[in-house]
Structure formats: structure tokens, C-alpha cells
C-alpha positions in Angstrom: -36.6 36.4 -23.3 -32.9 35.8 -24.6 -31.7 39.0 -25.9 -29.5 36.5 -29.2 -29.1 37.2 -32.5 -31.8 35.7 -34.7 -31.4 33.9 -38.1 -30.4 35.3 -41.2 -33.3 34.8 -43.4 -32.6 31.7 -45.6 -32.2 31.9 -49.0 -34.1 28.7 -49.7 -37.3 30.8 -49.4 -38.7 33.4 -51.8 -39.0 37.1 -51.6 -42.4 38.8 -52.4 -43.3 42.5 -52.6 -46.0 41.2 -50.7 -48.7 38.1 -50.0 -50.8 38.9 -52.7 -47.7 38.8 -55.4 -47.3 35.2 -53.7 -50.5 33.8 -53.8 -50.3 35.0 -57.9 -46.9 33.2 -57.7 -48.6 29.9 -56.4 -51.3 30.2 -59.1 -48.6 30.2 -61.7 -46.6 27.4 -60.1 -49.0 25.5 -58.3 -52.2 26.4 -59.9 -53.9 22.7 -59.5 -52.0 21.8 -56.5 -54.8 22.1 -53.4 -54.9 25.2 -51.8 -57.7 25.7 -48.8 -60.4 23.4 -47.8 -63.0 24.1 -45.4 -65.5 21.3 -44.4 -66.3 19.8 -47.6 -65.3 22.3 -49.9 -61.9 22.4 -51.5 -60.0 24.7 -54.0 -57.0 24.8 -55.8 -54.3 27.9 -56.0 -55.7 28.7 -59.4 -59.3 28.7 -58.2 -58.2 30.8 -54.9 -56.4 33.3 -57.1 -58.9 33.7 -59.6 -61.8 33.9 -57.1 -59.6 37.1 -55.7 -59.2 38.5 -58.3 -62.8 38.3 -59.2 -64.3 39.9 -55.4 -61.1 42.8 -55.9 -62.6 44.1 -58.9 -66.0 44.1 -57.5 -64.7 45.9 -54.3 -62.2 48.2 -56.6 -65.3 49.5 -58.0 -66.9 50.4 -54.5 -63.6 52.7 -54.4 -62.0 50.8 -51.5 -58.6 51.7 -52.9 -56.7 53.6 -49.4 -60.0 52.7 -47.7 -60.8 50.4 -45.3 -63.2 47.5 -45.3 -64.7 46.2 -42.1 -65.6 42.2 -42.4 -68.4 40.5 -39.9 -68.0 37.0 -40.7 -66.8 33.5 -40.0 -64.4 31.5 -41.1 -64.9 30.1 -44.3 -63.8 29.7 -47.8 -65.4 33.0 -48.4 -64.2 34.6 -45.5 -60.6 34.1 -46.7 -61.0 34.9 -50.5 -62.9 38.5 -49.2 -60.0 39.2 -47.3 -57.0 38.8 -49.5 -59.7 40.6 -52.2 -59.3 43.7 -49.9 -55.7 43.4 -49.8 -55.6 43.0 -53.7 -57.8 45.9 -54.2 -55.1 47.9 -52.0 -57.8 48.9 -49.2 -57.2 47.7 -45.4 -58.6 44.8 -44.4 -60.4 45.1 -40.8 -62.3 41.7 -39.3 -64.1 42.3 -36.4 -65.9 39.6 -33.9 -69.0 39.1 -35.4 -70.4 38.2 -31.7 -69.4 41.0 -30.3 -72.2 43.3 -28.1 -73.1 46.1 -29.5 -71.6 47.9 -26.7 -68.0 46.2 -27.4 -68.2 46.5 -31.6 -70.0 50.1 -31.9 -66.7 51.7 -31.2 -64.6 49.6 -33.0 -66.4 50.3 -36.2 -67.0 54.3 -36.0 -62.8 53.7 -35.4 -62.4 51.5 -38.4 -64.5 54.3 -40.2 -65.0 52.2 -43.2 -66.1 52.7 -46.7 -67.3 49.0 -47.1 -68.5 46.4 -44.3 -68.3 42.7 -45.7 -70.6 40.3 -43.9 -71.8 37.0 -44.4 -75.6 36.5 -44.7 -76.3 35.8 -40.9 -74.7 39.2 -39.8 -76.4 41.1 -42.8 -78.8 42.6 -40.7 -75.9 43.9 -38.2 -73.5 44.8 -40.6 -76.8 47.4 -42.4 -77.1 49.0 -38.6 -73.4 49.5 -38.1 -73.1 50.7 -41.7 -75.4 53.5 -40.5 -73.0 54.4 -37.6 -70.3 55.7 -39.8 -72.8 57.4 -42.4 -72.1 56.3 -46.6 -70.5 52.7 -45.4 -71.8 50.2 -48.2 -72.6 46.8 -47.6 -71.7 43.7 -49.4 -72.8 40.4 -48.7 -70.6 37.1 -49.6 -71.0 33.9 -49.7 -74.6 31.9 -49.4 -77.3 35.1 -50.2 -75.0 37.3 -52.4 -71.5 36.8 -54.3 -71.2 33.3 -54.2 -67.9 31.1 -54.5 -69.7 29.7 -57.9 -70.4 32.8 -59.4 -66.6 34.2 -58.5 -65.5 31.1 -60.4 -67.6 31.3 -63.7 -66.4 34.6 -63.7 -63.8 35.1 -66.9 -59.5 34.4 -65.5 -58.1 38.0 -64.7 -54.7 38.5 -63.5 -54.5 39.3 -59.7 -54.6 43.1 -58.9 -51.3 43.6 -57.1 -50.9 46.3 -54.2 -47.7 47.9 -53.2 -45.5 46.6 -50.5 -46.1 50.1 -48.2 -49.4 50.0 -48.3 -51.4 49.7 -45.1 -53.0 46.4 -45.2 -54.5 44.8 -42.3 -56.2 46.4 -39.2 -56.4 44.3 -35.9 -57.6 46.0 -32.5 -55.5 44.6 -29.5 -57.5 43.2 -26.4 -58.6 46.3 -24.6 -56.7 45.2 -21.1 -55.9 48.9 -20.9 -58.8 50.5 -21.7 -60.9 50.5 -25.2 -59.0 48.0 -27.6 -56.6 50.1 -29.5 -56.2 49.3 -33.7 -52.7 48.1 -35.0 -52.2 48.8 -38.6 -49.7 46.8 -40.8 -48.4 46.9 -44.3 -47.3 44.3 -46.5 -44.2 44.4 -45.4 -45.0 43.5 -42.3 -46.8 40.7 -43.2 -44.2 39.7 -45.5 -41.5 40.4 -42.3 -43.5 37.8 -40.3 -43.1 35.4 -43.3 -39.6 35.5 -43.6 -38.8 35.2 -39.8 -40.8 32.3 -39.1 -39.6 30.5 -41.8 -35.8 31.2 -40.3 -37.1 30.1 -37.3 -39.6 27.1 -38.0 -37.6 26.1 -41.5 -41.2 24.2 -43.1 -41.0 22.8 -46.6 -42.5 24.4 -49.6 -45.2 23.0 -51.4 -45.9 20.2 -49.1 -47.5 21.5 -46.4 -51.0 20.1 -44.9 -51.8 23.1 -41.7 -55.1 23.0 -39.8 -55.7 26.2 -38.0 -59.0 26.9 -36.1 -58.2 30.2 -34.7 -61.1 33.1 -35.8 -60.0 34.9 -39.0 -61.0 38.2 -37.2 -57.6 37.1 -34.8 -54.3 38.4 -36.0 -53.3 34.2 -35.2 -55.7 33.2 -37.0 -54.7 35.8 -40.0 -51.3 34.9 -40.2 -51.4 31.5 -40.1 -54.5 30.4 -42.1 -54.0 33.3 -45.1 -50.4 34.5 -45.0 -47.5 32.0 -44.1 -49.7 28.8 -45.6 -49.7 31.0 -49.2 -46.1 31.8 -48.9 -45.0 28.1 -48.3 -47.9 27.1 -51.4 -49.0 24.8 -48.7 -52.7 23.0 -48.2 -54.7 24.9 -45.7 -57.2 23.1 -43.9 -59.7 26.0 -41.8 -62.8 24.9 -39.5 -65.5 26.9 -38.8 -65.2 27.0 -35.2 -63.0 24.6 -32.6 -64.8 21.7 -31.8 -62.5 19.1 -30.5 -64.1 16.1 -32.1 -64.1 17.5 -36.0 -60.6 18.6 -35.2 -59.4 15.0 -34.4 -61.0 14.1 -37.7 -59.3 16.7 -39.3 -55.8 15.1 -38.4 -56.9 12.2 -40.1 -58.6 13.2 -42.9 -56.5 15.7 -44.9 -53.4 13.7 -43.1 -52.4 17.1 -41.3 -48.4 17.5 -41.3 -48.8 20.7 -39.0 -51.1 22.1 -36.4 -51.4 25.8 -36.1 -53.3 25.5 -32.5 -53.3 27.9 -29.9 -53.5 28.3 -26.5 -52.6 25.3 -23.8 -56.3 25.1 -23.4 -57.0 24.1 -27.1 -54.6 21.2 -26.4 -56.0 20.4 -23.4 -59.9 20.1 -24.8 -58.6 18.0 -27.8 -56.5 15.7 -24.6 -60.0 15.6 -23.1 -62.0 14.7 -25.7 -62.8 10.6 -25.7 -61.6 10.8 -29.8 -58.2 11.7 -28.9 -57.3 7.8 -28.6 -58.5 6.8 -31.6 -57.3 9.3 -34.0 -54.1 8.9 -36.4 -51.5 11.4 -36.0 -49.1 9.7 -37.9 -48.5 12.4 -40.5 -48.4 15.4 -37.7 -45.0 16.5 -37.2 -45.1 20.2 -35.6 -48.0 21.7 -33.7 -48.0 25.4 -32.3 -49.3 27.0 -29.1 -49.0 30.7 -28.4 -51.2 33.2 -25.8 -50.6 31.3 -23.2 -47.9 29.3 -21.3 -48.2 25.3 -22.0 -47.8 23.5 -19.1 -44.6 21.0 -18.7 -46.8 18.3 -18.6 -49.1 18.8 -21.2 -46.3 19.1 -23.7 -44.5 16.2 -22.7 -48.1 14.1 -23.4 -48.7 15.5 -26.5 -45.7 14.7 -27.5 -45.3 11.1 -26.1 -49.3 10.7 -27.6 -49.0 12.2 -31.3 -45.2 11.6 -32.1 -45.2 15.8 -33.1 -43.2 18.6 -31.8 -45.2 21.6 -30.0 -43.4 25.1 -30.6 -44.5 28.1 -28.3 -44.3 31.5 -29.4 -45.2 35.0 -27.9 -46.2 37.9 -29.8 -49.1 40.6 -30.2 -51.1 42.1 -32.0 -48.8 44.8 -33.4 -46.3 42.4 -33.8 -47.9 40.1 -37.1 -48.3 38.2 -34.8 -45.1 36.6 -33.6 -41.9 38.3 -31.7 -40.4 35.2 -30.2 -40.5 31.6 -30.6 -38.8 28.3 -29.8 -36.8 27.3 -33.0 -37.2 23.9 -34.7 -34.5 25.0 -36.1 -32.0 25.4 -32.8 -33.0 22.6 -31.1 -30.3 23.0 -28.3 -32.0 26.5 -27.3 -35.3 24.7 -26.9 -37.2 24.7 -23.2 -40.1 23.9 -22.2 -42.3 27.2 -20.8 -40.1 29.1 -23.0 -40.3 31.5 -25.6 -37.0 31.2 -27.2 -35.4 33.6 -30.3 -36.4 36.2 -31.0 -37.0 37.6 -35.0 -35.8 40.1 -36.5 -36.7 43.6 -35.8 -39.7 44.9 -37.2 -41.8 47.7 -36.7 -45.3 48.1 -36.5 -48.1 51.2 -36.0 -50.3 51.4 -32.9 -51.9 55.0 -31.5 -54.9 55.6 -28.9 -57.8 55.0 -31.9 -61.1 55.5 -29.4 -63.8 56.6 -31.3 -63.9 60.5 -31.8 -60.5 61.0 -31.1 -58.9 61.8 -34.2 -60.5 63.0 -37.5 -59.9 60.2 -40.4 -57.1 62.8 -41.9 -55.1 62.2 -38.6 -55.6 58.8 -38.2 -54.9 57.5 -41.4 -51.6 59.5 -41.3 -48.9 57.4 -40.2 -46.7 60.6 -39.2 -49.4 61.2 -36.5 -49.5 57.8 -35.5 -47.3 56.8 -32.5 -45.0 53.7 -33.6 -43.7 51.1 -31.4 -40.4 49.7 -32.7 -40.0 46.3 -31.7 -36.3 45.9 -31.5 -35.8 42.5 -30.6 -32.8 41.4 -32.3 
């Protein structure tokens, strides 16, 4: 990777304490504007915020404040209004893989430690067992079977509780190549980081927007780009369930998708595959991403020639929210194929050996015991 000086952030875009003050921001600005759709159902900004706010007082009253809250579920409407309700109610959000073995998730959780595991009502049963792992863990059931999208809506407008820019946020456990998967914590402003250097980087529009992503929730990917970076550019976020090429090709048509968030080369090359890919309409698709592995020259060459769009690779991990690198719509010139391209700015985040039993909760949770990796990439 190019060791060059990165953008300076561009003042076209905003500057939040954190995602939460922007997705209030949106609300205010673009409260009827389309905000997330998933299959058939569709919200606005006003309805996302209020829904939020709504889940983050029922969680603030489980005590999840400097907590954590562990989440079993898919993706879904509900799925990304409990998440950003754990971030408003200033506890750290931790998805896990639902489908996990017990063998793989057991640690994970008695790591996590949490005070509240969120499920939906197909991993209730799971989500009860593993709450008895880590002794008082409550848990709270969203969606179909408990608190309902509906019922958060009837429920009476309430500002949007706001959490402070250094608190710890999000959890994501990296992928174990090394050993047990080990956790790396952010805080808002690292989410908020990630915000401002993609957008220096891949210079999108504001309120205009249409992204499909069908990356897993539980994925620091699928994090970033179907809850953060969609709310700070108050854009329309499209979110499947699961990838299956033939409803993603419909996708592209339906909600006329202006950007793809993707995935790996093999996500590309399953929608190639599929005997839809002729037939669908990508005339409104202009930029498609690919990231965790390497696209072959080919296959980005077709995919350009076939859909007219762009495809951007980026590397990152899981400490890094999620990006460190990417090729820049923005610098055409420094554009190659198989390559990473700029860098972002530097950023730091937290990661330390979290196995199970390792650490009392005291330790862990303080981030002067924690070993830091300081990504200095520009």
C-alpha cells in the first residue's frame, strides 16, 4: 500500500459528535424523506429515529448505560433500529452470528459479558441458554413475538437519547486466524472517523443516495455501511435478509439502486452467474464496492463493461471501522485494478487478548489495560 498523504476531510460534509446526533439530524431535516427498507417494509428518518428512541428507553431502563448488549439476530428492520437503540442508550453494541456452534459462540459471549442479549424470536431459545452462561444477563426479544416495529411507532415522539462521542460503542470479534477471535472495541469517534474518511475518499452526495448492502449486521461491513455512513449521507438504505443473487438483481431494479455496498469478488461473481444478471436494469448504479478479498482483473472489467458502474476495492479490518485503504473515486489517476489505493487518515482503535476468563470485567472494560493498535497510515 502507497504510504501518500490522504485527503483533507471536505468541508461539504457535516460534523457529528457522533452517528446517533446524525441520525436525529436527518429526522429534523429529512424526517419524511425514506430512510431503510427491508423486503417490503419501508420507513422514513422520522419513523427510524423515533422507533430508537422508543427501544433506548426501554433498554435505558434494563440499566444498559456503560454495559454491553449482545444481539442474536438477522438482518432486518428491527435488527437495525435495536442496534443504534444501544448506541443511543450509551451501552456497547455487540452482534454475534446467530449460526454460530455452540462451541464457536459460548466464548464469545462469557467475553462480551453482557447485561442484556437482544434476539429475534427464532434465537429466543439460544439467546435464554447463553443468558445463563454469564449469570443476571436479561433477555429481550424484538421484532415478530415481543417489541414490535408497530408498537415502537404508536409509541408517543421522544427526542433521541444522545451518547457522548468517547464512549465505547460497538464490539466486533476479529476472525480468530490466530487463535480464539479476539474483540475490537470502538467509540463514536471512530465510527464518526470512518465517516469522514470515506466520504474524502468516495465523495457521495447527500440526501440522494439509494445503497443496497447484504453483508450480515453482526459484520463490522455490514455495520458500517448499512447503519453508519448511509445515516450520515441521509441516504435510502436498502438491507436483505440474506444474499441471494436473484432478489439482489431485483433489488437493483426496484429501489433503482445508485450504489452497491457488495463484498467480496465472490458476491460479484454469484450475481455474474446467476441467469437474472442479463435481464436486470442497472441503469441507475453508479458505484459498487468489494473489499475482503482481491477482485480479479477480469471480473472488474465485466462488471464494469455489463452494469455501466464503477467497482472501488478497499482493505481494512475489524479494528479498523472497517476501512484503512481504498481506491479513490475521487483520484481517479491513482486508481488500479487489484489495488487498494489511499490510505485514510490515521485512526486508532482498541484490540487486547479477550479469551474467556482472562481478564475480570474491571480490566477489560478499562481501556488503560487494553493494548491499542495505532493505525498510522497517513
Amino acid at each position: 500500500m502507497p504510504r501518500v498523504t490522504p485527503p483533507e476531510r471536505d468541508a461539504r460534509y457535516p460534523d457529528f459528535p457522533t452517528i446517533v446526533h446524525a441520525l436525529a439530524y436527518a429526522a429534523e431535516h429529512r424526517g419524511q424523506a425514506p430512510a431503510l427498507a427491508c423486503l417490503d417494509r419501508e420507513i422514513t428518518h422520522a419513523q427510524y429515529a423515533q422507533a430508537v428512541a422508543a427501544l433506548a428507553r426501554g433498554f435505558g431502563e434494563s440499566g444498559v448505560a456503560g454495559e454491553r448488549i449482545a444481539y442474536l439476530m438477522r438482518n432486518s428492520l428491527d435488527m437495525a433500529i435495536a442496534l443504534y437503540a444501544g448506541m443511543a442508550a450509551r451501552a456497547q453494541v455487540a452482534p454475534l452470528n446467530p449460526t454460530y456452534t455452540d462451541r464457536e459462540i459460548e466464548p464469545l459471549v462469557r467475553d462480551i459479558d453482557p447485561c442484556l442479549i437482544v434476539c429475534d424470536a427464532e434465537f429466543a431459545t439460544r439467546a435464554e441458554r447463553l443468558a445463563q452462561l454469564v449469570g443476571a444477563a436479561e433477555v429481550f426479544v424484538v421484532g415478530a413475538g415481543g417489541v414490535t416495529l408497530d408498537r415502537l411507532l404508536s409509541e408517543p415522539a421522544a427526542p433521541l437519547p444522545l451518547p457522548d462521542p468517547d464512549d465505547l460503542c460497538a464490539l466486533f470479534f476479529t476472525g480468530g486466524t490466530t487463535g480464539l477471535p479476539k474483540g475490537a472495541e470502538h467509540r463514536h469517534r471512530n465510527l464518526m472517523a470512518f465517516c469522514y474518511g470515506v466520504a474524502a475518499l468516495w465523495p457521495l452526495p447527500l440526501d440522494e443516495e439509494h445503497i443496497l448492502n447484504v453483508a450480515p449486521l453482526f459484520h463490522i461491513w455490514g455495520f458500517c455501511y448499512t447503519l453508519i455512513f448511509p445515516v450520515y449521507l441521509r441516504a435510502f438504505m436498502v438491507l436483505l435478509p440474506a444474499y441471494k443473487p436473484a432478489g439482489v438483481l431485483e433489488e437493483f431494479q426496484k429501489r433503482r439502486i445508485t450504489i452497491f455496498a457488495g463484498g467480496p469478488s465472490a458476491l460479484y461473481m454469484g450475481l455474474r452467474a446467476n441467469e437474472n444478471f442479463y435481464k436486470t436494469d442497472f441503469s441507475s448504479l453508479r458505484v459498487c464496492l468489494s473489499g475482503g478479498a482481491a477482485c480479479p482483473v477480469e471480473l472488474i472489467r465485466f462488471w464494469e463493461r455489463a452494469t455501466g458502474s464503477v467497482l472501488l476495492e478497499g482493505w481494512g479490518m475489524s479494528e479498523g471501522a472497517p476501512i484503512h485503504s481504498e481506491s479513490a473515486a475521487r483520484y481517479p489517476q491513482d486508481r488500479l485494478c487489484r489495488h487498494c489505493g489511499r490510505g485514510l487518515r490515521s485512526r486508532s482503535g482498541r484490540s487486547g487478548n479477550r479469551h474467556a476468563g482472562h481478564a475480570d470485567r474491571r480490566t477489560r472494560r478499562d481501556p488503560r489495560a487494553r493494548a491499542a493498535i495505532h493505525l498510522g497510515l497517513s
